[in-house]
C-alpha positions in Angstrom: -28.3 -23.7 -25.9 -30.1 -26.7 -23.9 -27.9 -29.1 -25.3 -24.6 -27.5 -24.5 -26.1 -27.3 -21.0 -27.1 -30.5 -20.6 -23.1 -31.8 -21.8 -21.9 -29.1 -19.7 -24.0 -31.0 -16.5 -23.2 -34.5 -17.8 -19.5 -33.2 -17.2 -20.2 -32.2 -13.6 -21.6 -35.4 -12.9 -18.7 -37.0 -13.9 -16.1 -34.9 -12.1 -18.6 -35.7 -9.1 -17.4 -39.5 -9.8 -14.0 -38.9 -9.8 -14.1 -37.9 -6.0 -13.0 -40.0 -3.5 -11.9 -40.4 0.2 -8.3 -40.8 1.9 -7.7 -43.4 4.8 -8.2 -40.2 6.8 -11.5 -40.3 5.9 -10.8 -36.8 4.1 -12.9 -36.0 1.0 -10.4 -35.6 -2.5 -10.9 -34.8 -5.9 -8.6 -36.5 -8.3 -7.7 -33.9 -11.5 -9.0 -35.2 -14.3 -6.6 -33.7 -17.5 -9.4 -31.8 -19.7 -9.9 -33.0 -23.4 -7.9 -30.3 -25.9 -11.7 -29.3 -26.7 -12.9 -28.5 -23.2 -12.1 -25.8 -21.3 -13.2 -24.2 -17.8 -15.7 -21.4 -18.0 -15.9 -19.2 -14.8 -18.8 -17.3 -13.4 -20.0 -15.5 -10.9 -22.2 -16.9 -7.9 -25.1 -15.0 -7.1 -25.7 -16.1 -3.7 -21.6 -15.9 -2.3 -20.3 -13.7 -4.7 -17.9 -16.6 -5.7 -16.0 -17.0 -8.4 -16.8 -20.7 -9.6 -16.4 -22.9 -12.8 -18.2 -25.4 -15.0 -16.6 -27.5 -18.2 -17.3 -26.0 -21.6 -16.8 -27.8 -24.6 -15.8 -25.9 -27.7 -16.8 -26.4 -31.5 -14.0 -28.0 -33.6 -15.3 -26.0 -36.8 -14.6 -22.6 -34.9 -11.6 -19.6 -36.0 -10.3 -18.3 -32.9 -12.5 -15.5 -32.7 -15.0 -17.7 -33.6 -14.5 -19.5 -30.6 -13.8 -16.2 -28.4 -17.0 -15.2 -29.2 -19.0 -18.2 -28.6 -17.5 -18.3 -25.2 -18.7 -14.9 -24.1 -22.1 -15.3 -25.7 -22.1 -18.1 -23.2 -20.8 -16.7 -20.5 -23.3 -14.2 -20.8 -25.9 -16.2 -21.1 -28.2 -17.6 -18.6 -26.7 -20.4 -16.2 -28.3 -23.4 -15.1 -31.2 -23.7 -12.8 -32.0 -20.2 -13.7 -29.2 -18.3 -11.7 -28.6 -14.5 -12.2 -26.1 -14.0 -14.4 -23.9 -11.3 -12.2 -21.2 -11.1 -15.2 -24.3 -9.7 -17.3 -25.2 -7.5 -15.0 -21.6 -6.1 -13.9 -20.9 -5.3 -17.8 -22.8 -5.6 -20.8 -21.0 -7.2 -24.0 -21.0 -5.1 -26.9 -18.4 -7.0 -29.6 -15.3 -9.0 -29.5 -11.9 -9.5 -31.6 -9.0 -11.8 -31.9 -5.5 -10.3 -33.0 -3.7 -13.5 -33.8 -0.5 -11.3 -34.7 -0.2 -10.5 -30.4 -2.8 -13.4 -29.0 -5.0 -10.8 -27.6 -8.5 -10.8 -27.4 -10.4 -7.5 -27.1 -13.4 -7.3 -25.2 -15.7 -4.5 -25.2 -17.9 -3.7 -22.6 -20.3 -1.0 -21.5 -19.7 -0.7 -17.6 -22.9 1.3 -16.8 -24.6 -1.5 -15.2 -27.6 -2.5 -12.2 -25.1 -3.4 -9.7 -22.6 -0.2 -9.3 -20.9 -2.7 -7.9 -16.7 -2.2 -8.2 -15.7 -6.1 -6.9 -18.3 -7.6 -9.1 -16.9 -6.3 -11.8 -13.4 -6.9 -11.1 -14.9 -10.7 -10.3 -16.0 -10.5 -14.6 -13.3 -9.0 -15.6 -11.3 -12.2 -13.8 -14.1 -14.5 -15.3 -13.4 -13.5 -18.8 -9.9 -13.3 -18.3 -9.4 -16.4 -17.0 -11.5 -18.7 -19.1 -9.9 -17.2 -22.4 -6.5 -17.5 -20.9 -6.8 -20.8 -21.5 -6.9 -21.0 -25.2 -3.7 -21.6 -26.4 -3.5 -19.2 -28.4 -4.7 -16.0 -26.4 -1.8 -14.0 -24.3 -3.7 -10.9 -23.3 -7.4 -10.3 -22.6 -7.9 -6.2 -23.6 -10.7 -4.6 -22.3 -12.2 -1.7 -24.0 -14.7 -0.6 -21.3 -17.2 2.7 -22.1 -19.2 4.0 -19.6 -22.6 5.3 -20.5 -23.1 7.2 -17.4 -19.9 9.7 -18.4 -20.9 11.9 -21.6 -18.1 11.7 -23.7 -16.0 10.0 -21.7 -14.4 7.9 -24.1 -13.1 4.3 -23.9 -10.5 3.0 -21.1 -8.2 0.3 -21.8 -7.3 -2.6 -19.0 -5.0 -5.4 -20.5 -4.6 -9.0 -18.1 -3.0 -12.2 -18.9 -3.2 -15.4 -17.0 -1.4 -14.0 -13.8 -3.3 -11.2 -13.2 -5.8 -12.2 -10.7 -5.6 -14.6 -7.9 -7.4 -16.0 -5.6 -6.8 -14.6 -2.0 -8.5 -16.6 0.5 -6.0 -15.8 3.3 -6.7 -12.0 2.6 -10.6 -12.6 3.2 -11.6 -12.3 -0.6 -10.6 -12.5 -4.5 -7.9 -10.4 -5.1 -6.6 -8.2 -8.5 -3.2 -7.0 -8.8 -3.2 -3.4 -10.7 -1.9 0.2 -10.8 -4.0 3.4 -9.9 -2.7 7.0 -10.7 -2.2 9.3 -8.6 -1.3 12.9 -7.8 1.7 14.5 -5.5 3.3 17.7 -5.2 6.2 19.7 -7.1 9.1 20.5 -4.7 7.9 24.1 -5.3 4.5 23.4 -4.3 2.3 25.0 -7.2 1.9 21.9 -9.6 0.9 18.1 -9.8 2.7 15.4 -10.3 1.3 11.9 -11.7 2.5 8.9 -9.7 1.5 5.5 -10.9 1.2 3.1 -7.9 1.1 -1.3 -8.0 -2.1 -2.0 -5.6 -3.9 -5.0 -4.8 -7.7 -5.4 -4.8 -9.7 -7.2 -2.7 -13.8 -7.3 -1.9 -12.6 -5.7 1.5 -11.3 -2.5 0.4 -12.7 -0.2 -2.8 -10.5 1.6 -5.3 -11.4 4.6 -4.5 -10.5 4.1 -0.5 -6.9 2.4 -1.7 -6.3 5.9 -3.7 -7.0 8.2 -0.7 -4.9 5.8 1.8 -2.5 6.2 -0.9 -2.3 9.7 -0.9 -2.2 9.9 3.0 0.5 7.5 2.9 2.3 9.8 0.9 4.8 9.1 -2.1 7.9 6.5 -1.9 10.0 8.0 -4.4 12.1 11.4 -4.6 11.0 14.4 -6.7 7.1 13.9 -5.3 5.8 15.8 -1.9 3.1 14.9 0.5 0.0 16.9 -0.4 -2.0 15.6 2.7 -1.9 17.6 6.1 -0.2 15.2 8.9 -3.0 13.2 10.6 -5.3 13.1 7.8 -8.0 10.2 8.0 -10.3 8.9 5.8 -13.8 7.9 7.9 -15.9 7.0 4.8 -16.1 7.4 1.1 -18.7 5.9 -1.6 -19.8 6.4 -5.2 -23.2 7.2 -6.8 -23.8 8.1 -9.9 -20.0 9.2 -11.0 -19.8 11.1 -8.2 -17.3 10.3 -5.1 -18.0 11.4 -2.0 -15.0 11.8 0.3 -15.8 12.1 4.4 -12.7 12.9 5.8 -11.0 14.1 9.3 -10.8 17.9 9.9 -7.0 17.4 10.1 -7.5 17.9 6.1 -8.1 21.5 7.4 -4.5 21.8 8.9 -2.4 24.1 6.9 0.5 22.5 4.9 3.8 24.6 4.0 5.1 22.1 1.3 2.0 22.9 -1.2 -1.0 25.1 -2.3 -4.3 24.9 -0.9 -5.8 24.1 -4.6 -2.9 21.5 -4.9 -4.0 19.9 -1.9 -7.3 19.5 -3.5 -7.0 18.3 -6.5 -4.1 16.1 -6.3 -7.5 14.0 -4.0 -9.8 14.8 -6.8 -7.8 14.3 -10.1 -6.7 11.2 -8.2 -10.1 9.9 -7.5 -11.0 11.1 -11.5 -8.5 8.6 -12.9 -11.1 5.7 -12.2 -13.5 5.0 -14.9 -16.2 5.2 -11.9 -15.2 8.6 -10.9 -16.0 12.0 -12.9 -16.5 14.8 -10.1 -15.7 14.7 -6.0 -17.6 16.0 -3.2 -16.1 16.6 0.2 -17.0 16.4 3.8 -15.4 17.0 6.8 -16.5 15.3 10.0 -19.7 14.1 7.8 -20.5 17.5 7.1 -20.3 19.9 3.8 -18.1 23.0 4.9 -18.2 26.4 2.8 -14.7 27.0 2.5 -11.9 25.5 2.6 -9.0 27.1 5.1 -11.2 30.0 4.5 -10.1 31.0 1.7 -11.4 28.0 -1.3 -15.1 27.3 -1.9 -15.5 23.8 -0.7 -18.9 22.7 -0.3 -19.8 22.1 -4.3 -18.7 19.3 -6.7 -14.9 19.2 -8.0 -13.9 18.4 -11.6 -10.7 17.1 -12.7 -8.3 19.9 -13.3 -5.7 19.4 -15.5 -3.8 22.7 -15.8 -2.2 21.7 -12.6 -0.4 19.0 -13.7 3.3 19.2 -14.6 3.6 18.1 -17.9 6.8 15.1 -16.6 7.3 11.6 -17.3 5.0 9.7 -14.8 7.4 7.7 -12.2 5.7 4.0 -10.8 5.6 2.5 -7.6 6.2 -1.0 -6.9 
């Protein structure tokens, strides 16, 4: 382990020397073309939450999931100069596999970790997906992620390829390009609908707030009705512990024509339930639990997904 830290800093040093300075007396970095057995490794920055990169060399006697795997016990491991490891403590690394047949390499991860901390582990997810990209022969990093925190929750599935995360400076953070489900009305009202939605991600805005500015917003597509009274806003939500707490206006209290009072609220919560850090919803209104909801639905306990809602139809997406 030493040793391949030690090459991995004698290969820093030496990108260092391949720096130089325009007539402008601006700093450049000449790109050096990486040996076929070195690749970039990414990791997470403790201090700026950055996603940054070192050289790794790889060992010619390796498979391909030989390899795979030796790259995510070291990027698991601990970095240079004693750094916290954030992609260790975002997700914990249970096993790997390499199906040549497809080029996709599974990774399997337990997201039940210290931080609770959604970008960071969007920023591993990129980290991993991004260093193993560049073996030639992966196309798709799969993650199966299980969550320790949700009994029997099962595993979710999140497939990315080279393309799938970007750097977004301009946007104020790291950006990831993905879809979240959500829940609309029936023209009659009485049912749910799923909606699958193409979001970006950035450190500026969670998940979970994307999925209820979605729903306020409303659906773009015919066959699906607003389920959000008219002047709806969202003034805070968080997560602890699976549970999401959702602070919104008491416009949410306004009565809406186009669908039931339970559709209302559970086309928020079985929305909210679709993320893997999500298993029940607590509401407030003004920053305050209220008893009932348009006086008629207790409101001031936890909500569950419920599922004999939804209208059993084939799921239309958003672009």
């Amino acid at each position: 382990m030493m040793k391949r830290w030690i090459s991995i800093f004698l290969a820093c040093i030496l990108l260092l020397f391949l720096s130089g300075c325009t007539d402008e007396g601006v700093t450049t970095t000449e790109v050096a073309e990486m040996p076929d057995n070195m690749i970039y490794m990414y990791y997470i920055d403790s201090t700026t939450y950055e996603l940054l990169q070192i050289p790794y060399e790889m060992k010619e006697t390796e498979t391909e999931a030989e390899a795979i795997e030796s790259i995510l016990n070291e990027m698991y491991s601990e970095l240079p100069d004693g750094q916290n490891n954030l992609i260790s403590s975002s997700m914990r690394l249970l096993r790997s596999a390499f199906h040549k047949d497809t080029g996709l390499a599974r990774v399997v991860v337990n997201v039940a970790n210290e931080l609770n901390d959604q970008y960071i582990e969007v920023l591993a997810k990129a980290a991993i997906t991004r260093t193993l990209c560049q073996l030639e022969y992966v196309e798709t990093v799969q993650f199966e992620i299980y969550d320790s925190s949700t009994i029997g929750g099962g595993a979710m599935y999140e497939d990315y390829d080279a393309v799938s995360f970007v750097d977004a400076e301009k946007e104020g953070g790291f950006l990831q390009r993905g879809n979240i489900t959500l829940y609309f009305a029936t023209e009659r009202g009485d049912k749910l609908l799923e909606y699958s939605k193409s979001v970006e991600i950035t450190n500026n805005i969670s998940i979970e707030q994307l999925v209820i500015e979605s729903l306020i917003t409303g659906p773009l597509r015919e066959g699906f009705y607003q389920t959000i009274p008219n002047g709806t806003t969202l003034r805070k939500i968080s997560v602890k512990d699976g549970v999401c707490y959702v602070d919104l206006s008491s416009d949410f209290n306004n009565t809406l024509d186009t669908c039931m009072d339970s559709v209302t609220i559970y086309s928020v919560v079985n929305s909210l339930c679709e993320l893997p850090t999500v298993s029940k919803v607590q509401f407030l209104i003004n920053g305050e639990k209220q008893e009932l909801y348009r006086a008629a639905i207790p409101f001031d306990g936890m909500f569950e997904r419920e599922t004999t809602l939804v209208q059993e139809e084939n799921k239309v997406e958003e672009k």
